[in-house]
N, C-alpha and C positions, 0 to 999 in steps of 0.2 A: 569596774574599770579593768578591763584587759591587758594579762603583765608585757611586758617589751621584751625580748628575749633575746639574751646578747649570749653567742659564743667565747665562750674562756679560751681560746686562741686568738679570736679577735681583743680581748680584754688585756691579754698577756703582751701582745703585739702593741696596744697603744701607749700601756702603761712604761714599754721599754720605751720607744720613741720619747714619751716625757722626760726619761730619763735622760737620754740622751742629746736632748736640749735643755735642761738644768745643764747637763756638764759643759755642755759648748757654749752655752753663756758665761762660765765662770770662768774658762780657757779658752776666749773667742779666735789665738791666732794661734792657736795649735790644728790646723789642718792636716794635718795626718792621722792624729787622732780622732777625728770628725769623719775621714773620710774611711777609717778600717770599721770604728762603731754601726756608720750607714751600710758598710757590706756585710757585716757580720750579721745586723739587722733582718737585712734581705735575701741571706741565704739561713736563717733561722726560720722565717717566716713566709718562705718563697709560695709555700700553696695556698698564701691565702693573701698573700698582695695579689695588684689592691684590691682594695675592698670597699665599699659602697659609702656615698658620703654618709646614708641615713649609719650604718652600723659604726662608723669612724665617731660619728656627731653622739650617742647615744653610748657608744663606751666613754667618751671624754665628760658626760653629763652625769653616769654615773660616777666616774672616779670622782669630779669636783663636788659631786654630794658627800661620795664617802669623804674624802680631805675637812671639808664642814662639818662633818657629823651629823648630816642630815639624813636620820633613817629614813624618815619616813616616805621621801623622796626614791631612796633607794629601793624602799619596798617595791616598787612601780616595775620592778625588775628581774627578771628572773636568769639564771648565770648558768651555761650549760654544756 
């Protein structure tokens, strides 16, 4: 089986986004906050918004393997 190859900018980019909706769920009418984290977001990660749904779909498949602890799934992947 041929690895899937996910760039660690791409990796790094989806994993903040997660973050960043954990906290606006937990503080859902602090909209200031919501709205400085999405710009910080997009001037951190400006060269490589957006980005493809396949590589968006496949960093978020590996992150909820690793969250599981599911190596072997993660193996399927290579980070670069």
């Amino acid at each position: 089986m041929e690895k899937i190859i996910i760039s660690k900018r791409h990796l790094d980019c989806v994993r903040k986004q997660r973050e960043n909706t954990q906290l606006s769920s937990r503080f859902p009418n602090d909209f200031e906050s919501k709205l400085k984290r999405s710009i910080e977001l997009r001037q951190e990660f400006s060269d490589i918004i957006p980005f493809s749904p396949d590589n968006k779909k496949n960093c978020d498949d590996f992150l909820d393997a690793l969250e599981m602890e599911n190596y072997e799934f993660c193996g399927r992947f290579t980070i670069k």
